[in-house]
N, C-alpha and C positions, 0 to 999 in steps of 0.2 A: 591530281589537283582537284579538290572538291569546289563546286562550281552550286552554285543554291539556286533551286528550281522557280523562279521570278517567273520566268517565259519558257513556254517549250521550246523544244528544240529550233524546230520548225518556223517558230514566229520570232524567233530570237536571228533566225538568219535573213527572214524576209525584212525584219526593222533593218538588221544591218544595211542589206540590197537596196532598201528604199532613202537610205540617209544622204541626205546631200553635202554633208559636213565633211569631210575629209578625215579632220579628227575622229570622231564621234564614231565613223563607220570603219578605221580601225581597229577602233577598242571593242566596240560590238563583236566585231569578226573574232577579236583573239578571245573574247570571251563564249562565245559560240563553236569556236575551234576545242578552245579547254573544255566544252561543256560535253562536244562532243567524242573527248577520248584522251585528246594529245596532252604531253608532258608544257609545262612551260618553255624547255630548250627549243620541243622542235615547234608550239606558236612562234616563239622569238625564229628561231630560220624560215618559217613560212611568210612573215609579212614584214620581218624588218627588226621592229622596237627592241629592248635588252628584254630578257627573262624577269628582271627585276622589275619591268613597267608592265611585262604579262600581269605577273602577281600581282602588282599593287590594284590593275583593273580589278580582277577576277577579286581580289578582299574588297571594292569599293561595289562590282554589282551584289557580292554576296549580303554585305552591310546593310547596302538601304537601293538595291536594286538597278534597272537599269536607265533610271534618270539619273542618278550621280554619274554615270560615266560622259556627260558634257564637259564644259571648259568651265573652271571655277576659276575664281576672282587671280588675278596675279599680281602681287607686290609690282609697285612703281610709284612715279610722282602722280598725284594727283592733275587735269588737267586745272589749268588756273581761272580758264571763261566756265563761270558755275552756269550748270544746267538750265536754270528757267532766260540764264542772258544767251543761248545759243540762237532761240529763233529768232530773237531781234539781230541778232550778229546775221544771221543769213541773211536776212530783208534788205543790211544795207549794205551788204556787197551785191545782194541782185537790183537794187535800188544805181548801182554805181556810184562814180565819184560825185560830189558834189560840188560847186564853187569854192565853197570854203577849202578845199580838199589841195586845189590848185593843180590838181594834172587831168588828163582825158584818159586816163586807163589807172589804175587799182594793180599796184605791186609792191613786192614784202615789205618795202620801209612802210610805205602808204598805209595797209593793213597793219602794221603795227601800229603805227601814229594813230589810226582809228580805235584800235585795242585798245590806247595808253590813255587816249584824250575820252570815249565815249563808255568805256565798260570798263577802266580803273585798272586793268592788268598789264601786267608789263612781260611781254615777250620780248627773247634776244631775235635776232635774226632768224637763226637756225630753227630756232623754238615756233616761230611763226607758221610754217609750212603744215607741221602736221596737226592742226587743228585745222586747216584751211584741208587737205586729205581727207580728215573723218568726214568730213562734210561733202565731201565729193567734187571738192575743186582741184585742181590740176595748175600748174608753174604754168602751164601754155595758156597764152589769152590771143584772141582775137587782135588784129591790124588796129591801133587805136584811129579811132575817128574826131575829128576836129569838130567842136560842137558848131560853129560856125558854116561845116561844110555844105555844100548843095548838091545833094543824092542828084538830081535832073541833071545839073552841068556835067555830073561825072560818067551818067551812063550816055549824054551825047558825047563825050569824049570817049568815052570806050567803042559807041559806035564808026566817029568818024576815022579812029586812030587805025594805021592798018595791024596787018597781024605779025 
């Protein structure tokens, strides 16, 4: 398999070594393996992928080198919260609930109803969660707290109460 000389040997395995991508440090490696002797079969038995994803690497670093072999775009739906409304979206969930909002803690109906009423999108349920993921929020929230509560009465109750 002809392998086209981008990177030497040498700096073609130290990129692999040093790639923190998982992917990315696959495709380096089968192509650094091809570069240095092996058939497609035995890359494919040395790290896994089929012979056919060997190849298609080793024609994509030959083509235009070894920046192509990253993650290119993949068909799907588009997300529906357009990009310049994402950081306002984050501000008012770290902002919390508000009065209007009606509850003490922010959960998927809630985040929808803010989706649908304040940024015009309309998520289903399900739909909800992984926009709220990209972002780096998590289904686990914190013990809701009562806006009315008193932090002081509660820690002389936890002092006075036994164990």
């Amino acid at each position: 398999m002809h392998v086209a000389d981008h990177l030497p040997l040498d700096e073609l395995r130290a990129r692999a070594d040093a790639e923190g991508d998982k992917r990315l440090f696959l495709r380096l490696r089968a192509v650094y393996l091809a570069a240095a002797g092996l058939t497609a079969p035995e890359v494919a038995a040395a790290l896994g992928p089929s012979r056919r994803a060997i190849r298609r690497w080793v024609a994509r670093y030959n083509a235009e080198g070894p920046d192509a072999l990253g993650d290119r775009p993949r068909p799907g739906q588009p997300t529906l919260l357009r990009e310049p409304d994402v950081d306002r979206f984050r501000a008012r969930l770290e902002a919390g609930p508000t009065p209007a909002d009606g509850v003490c803690t922010l959960r998927g109906r809630d985040v929808r109803a803010i989706l649908r009423a304040e940024f015009g999108v309309a998520y289903s349920m399900p739909g909800v969660y992984p926009p709220l993921h990209r972002l780096g929020y998590s289904c686990l929230d914190p013990r809701p707290r009562h806006p009315r509560s008193d932090p002081a009465a509660r820690e002389e109750f936890e002092k006075k109460s036994p164990d």
